[in-house]
C-alpha positions in Angstrom: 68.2 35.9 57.2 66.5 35.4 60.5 66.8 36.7 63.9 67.8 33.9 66.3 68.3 33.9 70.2 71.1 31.5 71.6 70.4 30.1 75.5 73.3 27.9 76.9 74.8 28.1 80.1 78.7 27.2 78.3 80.0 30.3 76.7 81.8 28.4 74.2 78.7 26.8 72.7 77.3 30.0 72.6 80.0 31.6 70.4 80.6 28.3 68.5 76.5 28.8 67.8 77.3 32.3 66.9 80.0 31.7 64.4 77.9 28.8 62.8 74.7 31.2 62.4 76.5 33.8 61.5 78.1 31.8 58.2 74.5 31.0 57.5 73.6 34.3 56.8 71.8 34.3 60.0 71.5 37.2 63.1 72.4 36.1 66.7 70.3 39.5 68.6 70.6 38.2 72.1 72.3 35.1 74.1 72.0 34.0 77.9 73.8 31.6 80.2 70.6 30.7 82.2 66.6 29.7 82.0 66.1 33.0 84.0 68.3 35.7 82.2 66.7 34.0 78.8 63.4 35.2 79.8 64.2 38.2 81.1 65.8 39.1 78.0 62.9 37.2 75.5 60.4 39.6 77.0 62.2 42.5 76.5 62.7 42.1 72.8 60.8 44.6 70.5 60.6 42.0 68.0 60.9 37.9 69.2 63.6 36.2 67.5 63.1 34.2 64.6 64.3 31.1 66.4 64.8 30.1 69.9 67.7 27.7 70.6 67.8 26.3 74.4 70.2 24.0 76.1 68.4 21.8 79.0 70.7 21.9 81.5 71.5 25.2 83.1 71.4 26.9 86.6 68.8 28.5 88.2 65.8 28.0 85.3 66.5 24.3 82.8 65.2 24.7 78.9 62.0 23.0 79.7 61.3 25.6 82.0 62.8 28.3 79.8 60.3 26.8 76.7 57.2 26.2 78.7 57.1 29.9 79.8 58.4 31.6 76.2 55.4 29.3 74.8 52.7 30.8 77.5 53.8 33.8 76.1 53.8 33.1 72.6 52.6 29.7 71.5 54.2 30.2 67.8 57.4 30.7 68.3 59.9 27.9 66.8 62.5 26.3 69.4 64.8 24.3 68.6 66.7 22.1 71.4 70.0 21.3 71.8 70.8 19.6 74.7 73.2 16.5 75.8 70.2 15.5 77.8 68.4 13.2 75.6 65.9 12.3 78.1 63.6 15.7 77.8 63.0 14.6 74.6 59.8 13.5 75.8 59.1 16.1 77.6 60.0 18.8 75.0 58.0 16.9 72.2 54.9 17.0 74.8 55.6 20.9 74.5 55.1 20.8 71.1 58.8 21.0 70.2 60.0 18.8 67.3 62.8 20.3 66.9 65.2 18.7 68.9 69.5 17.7 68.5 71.2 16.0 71.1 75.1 17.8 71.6 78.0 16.7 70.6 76.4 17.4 66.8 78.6 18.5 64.3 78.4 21.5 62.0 76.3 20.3 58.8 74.0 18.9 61.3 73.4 22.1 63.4 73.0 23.6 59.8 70.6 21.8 58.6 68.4 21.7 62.4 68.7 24.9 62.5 67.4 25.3 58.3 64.8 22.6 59.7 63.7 24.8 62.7 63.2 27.9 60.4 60.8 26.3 57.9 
């Protein structure tokens, strides 16, 4: 079982993310709607999460913005991107970030991202 954080600025994502993670065995300990709220929230944690998933696009701070600053703060921690934006793949992968699923995915495919991501 691992401890995983959900960013996504679509509630419905979120709790579709939830229910998925949550079927795997998995704990969802915090979830945010925006880059800013995400770090806010990442630095308040006793104990990081296990996994980090971040959408790109969201209001006032994107993913890559979001993932930059989590990895300033702790270079180790796994990510794992799920954006419709497929052109921060780049950018992301530059980060250091391999793990990376471009949205609309289906469920197996989250599953096994997100089994990927954890390894």
């Amino acid at each position: 079982m691992a401890d995983i954080m959900i960013v996504d600025d679509e509630p419905t994502i979120q709790q579709l993310m939830a229910i998925i993670l949550e079927d795997m065995g998995h704990r969802v300990i915090a979830q945010s709607l925006n880059g800013e709220m995400a770090l806010q929230t990442y630095l308040g944690l006793q104990t990081g999460p296990d996994l980090l998933i971040i959408d790109h696009r969201m209001p006032i701070m994107s993913g890559t913005e979001l993932a930059k600053a989590v990895l300033e703060n702790n270079p180790v921690q796994k990510i794992l991107f799920l954006t419709a934006d497929e052109s921060v793949k780049e950018t992301v992968n530059g980060l250091g970030i391999t793990n990376f699923l471009e949205k609309p995915a289906d469920i197996n495919t989250i599953r096994e991202a997100v089994t990927r991501a954890l390894s």
